[in-house]
Structures are given as structure tokens and as C-alpha cells.
N, CA, C and O atoms as CSV, one atom per row, in Angstrom:
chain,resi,resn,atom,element,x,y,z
A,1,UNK,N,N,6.206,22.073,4.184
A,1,UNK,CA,C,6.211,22.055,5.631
A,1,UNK,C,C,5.525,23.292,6.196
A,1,UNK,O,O,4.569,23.166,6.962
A,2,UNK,N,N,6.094,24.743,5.757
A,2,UNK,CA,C,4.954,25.302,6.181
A,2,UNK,C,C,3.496,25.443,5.650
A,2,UNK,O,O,2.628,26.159,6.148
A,3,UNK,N,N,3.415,24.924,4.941
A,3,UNK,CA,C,1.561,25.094,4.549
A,3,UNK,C,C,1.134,24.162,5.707
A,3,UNK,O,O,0.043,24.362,6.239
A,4,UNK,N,N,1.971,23.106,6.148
A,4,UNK,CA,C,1.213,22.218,7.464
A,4,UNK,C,C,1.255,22.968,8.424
A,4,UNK,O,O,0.183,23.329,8.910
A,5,UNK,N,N,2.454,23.412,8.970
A,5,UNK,CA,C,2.380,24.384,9.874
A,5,UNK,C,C,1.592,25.079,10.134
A,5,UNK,O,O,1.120,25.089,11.271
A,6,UNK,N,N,1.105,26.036,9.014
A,6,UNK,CA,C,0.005,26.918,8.968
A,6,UNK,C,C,-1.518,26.036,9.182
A,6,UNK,O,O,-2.437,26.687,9.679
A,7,UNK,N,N,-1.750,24.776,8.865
A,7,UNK,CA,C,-3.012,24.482,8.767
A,7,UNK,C,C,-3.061,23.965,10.267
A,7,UNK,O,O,-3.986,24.139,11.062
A,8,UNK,N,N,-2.016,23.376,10.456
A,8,UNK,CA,C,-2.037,22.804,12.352
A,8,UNK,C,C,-2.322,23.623,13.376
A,8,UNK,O,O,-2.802,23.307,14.465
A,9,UNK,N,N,-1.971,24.819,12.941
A,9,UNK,CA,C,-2.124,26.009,13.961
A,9,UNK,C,C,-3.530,25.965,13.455
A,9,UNK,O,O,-4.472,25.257,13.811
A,10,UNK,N,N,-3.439,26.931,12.500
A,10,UNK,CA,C,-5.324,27.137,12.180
A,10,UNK,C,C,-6.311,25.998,13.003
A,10,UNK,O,O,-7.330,26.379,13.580
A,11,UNK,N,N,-6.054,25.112,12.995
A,11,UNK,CA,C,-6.721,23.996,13.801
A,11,UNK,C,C,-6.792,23.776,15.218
A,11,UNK,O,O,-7.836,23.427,15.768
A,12,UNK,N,N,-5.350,24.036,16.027
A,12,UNK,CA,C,-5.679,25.073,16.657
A,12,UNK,C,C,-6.172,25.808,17.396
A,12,UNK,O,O,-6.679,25.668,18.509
A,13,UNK,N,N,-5.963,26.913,16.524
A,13,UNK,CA,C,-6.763,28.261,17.030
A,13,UNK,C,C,-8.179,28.165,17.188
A,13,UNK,O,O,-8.878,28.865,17.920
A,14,UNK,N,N,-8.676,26.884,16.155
A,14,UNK,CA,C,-10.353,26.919,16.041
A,14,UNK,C,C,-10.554,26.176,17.158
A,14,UNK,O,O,-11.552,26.495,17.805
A,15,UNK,N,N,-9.630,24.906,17.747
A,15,UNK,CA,C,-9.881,24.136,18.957
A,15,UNK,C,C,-10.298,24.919,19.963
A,15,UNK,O,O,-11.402,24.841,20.502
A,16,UNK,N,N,-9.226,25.862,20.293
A,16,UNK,CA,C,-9.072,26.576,21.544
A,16,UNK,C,C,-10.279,28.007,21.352
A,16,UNK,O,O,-10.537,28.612,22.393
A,17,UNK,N,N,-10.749,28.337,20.457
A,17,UNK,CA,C,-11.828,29.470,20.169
A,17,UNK,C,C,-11.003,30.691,20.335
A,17,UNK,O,O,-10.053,31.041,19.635
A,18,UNK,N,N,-11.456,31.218,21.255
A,18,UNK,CA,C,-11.353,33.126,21.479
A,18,UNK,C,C,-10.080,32.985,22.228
A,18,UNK,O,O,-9.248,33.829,21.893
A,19,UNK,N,N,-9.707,32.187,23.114
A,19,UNK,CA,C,-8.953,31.630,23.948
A,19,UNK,C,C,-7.083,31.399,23.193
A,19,UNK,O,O,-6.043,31.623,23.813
A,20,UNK,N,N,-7.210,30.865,21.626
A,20,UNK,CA,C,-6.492,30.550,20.827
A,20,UNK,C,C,-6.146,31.689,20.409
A,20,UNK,O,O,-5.136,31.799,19.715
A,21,UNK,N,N,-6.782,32.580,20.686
A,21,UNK,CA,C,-6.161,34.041,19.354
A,21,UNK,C,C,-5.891,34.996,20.181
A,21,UNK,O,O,-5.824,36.139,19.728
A,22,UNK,N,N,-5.663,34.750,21.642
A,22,UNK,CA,C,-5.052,36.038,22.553
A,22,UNK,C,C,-3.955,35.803,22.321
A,22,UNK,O,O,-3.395,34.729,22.101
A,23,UNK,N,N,-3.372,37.418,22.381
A,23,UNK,CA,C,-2.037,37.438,22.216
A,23,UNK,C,C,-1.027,36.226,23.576
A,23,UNK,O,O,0.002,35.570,23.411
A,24,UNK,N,N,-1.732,36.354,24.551
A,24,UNK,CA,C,-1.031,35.773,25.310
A,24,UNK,C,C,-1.138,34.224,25.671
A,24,UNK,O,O,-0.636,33.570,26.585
A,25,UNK,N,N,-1.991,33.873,24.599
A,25,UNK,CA,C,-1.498,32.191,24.212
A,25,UNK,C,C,-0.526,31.685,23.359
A,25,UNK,O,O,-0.329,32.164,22.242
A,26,UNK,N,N,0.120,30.706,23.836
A,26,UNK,CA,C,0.994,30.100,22.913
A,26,UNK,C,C,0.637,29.460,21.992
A,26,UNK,O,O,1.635,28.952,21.481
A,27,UNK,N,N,-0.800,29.022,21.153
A,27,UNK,CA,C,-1.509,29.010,20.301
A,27,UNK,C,C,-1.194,30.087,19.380
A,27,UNK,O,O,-0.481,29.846,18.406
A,28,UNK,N,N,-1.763,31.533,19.640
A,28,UNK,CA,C,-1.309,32.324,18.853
A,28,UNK,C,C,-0.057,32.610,18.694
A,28,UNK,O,O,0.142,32.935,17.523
A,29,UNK,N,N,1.053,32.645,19.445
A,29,UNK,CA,C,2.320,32.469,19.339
A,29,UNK,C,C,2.666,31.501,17.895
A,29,UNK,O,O,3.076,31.983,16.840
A,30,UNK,N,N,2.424,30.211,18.112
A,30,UNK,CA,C,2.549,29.419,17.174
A,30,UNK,C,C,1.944,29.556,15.507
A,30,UNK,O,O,2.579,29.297,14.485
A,31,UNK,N,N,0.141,30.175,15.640
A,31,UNK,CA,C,0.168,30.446,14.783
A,31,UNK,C,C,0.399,31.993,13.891
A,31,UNK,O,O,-0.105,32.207,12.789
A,32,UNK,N,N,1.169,32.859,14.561
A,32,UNK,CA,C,2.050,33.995,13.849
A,32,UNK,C,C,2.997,33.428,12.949
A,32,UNK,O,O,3.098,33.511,11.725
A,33,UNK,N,N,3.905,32.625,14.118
A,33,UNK,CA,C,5.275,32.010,13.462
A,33,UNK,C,C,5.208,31.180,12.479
A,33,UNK,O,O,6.109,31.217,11.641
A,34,UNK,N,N,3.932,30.060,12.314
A,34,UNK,CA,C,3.912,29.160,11.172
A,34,UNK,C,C,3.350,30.703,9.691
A,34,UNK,O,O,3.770,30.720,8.534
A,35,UNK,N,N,2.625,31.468,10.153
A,35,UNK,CA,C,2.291,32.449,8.958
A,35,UNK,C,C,3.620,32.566,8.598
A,35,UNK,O,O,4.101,32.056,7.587
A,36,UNK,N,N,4.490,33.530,9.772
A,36,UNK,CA,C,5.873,33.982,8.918
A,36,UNK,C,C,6.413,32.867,8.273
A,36,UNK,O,O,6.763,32.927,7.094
A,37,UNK,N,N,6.542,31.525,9.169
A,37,UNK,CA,C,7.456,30.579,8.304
A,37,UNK,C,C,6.887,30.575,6.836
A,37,UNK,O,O,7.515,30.358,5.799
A,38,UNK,N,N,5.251,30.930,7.027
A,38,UNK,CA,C,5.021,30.516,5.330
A,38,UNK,C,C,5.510,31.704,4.487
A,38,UNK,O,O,6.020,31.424,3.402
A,39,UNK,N,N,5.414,33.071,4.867
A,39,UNK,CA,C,5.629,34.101,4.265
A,39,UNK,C,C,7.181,33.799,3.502
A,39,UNK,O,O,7.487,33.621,2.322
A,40,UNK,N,N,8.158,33.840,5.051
A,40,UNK,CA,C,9.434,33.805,4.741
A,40,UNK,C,C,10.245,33.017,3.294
A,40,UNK,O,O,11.185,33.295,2.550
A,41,UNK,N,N,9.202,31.853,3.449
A,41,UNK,CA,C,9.660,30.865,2.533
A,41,UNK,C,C,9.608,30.681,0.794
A,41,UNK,O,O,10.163,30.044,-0.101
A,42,UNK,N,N,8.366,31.871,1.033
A,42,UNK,CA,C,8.188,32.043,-0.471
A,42,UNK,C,C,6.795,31.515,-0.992
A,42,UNK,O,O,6.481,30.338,-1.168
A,43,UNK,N,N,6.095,32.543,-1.181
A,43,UNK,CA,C,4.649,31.964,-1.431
A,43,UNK,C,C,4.531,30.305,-2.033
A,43,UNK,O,O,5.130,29.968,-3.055
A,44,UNK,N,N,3.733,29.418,-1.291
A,44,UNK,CA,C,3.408,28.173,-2.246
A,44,UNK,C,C,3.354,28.288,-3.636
A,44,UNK,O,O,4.405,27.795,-4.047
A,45,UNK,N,N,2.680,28.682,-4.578
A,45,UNK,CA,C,2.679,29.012,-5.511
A,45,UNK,C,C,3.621,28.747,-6.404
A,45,UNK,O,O,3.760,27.821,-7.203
A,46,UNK,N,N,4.565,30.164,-6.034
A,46,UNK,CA,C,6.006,30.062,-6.770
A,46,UNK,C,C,6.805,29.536,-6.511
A,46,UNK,O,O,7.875,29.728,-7.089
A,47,UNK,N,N,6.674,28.607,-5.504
A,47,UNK,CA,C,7.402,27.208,-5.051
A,47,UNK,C,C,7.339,26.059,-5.935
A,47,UNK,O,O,8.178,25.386,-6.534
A,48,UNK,N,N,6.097,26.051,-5.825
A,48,UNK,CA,C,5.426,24.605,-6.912
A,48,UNK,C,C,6.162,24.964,-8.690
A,48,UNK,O,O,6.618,24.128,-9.469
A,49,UNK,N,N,6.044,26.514,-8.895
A,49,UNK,CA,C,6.309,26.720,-10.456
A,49,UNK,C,C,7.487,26.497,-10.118
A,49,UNK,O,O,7.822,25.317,-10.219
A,50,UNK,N,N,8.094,27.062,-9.824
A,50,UNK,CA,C,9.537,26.554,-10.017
A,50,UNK,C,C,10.334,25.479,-10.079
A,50,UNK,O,O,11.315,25.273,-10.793
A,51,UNK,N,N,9.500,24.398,-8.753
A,51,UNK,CA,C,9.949,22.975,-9.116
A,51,UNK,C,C,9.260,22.977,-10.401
A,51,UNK,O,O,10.061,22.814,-11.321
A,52,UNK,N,N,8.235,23.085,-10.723
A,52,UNK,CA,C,7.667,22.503,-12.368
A,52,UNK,C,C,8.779,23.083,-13.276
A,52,UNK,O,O,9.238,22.513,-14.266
A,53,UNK,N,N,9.113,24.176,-12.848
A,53,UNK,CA,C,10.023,24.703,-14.243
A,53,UNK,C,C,11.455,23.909,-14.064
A,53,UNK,O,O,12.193,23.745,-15.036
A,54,UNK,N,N,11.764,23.465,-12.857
A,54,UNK,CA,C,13.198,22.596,-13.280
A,54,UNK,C,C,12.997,21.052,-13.605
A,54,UNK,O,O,13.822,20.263,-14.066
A,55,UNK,N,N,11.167,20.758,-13.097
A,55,UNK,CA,C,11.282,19.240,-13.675
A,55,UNK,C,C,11.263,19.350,-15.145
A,55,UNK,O,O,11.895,18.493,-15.761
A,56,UNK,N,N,10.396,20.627,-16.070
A,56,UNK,CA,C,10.106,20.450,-17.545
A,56,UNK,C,C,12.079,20.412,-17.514
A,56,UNK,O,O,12.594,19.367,-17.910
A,57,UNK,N,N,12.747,21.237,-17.178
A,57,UNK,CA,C,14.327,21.117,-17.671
A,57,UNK,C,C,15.029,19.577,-17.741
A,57,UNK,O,O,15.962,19.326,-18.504
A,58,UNK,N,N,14.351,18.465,-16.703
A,58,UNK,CA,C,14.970,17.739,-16.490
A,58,UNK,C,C,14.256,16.633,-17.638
A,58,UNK,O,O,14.738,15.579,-18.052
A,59,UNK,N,N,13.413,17.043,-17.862
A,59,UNK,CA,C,12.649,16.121,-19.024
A,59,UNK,C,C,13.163,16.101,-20.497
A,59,UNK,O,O,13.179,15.129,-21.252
A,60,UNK,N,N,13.547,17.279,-20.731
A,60,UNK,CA,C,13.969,17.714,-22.191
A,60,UNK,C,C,14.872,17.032,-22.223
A,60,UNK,O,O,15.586,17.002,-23.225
């Protein structure tokens, strides 16, 4: 969910141009918060390994 987050904003920000990335749009508002949501959550990455590491558990 947040990697969408993050790409919806990015999309966006590119809609709206220079306009999208002032602080005082709610564009940029939105896309800070989808970054943190992605930060907060735990890089993609080590999201994905980890489900992989409990599906190999569930396989054995």
C-alpha cells in the first residue's frame, strides 16, 4: 500500500509541475506523508524477504 501511495503522489506532483512541490500544496503535503508512510513501514525490500522467509518455513 505504500509503494502505491508513493507512486500516486509522484504522479501527482508531475501532473501539477512546480505547482505540486510547493510546500503549500496539498500535493506536496500528500506526497511527504506517502514517503513517510513508506519509510515508517519498513523498506519494500525487507518486507518482501521476510514474507519469502516465512513462506520457505511454511513449505518445509
Amino acid at each position: 500500500a505504500s509503494e502505491e501511495a508513493m507512486k500516486q503522489a509522484h504522479q501527482a506532483v508531475q501532473a501539477m509541475g512546480g505547482a505540486g512541490y510547493m510546500n503549500e500544496s496539498p500535493v506536496s503535503r500528500i506526497f511527504r506523508d506517502a514517503k513517510l508512510m513508506e519509510i515508517g513501514a519498513g523498506t519494500s525490500e525487507i518486507r518482501r524477504m521476510l514474507i519469502g522467509r516465512e513462506l520457505m518455513e511454511l513449505m518445509k
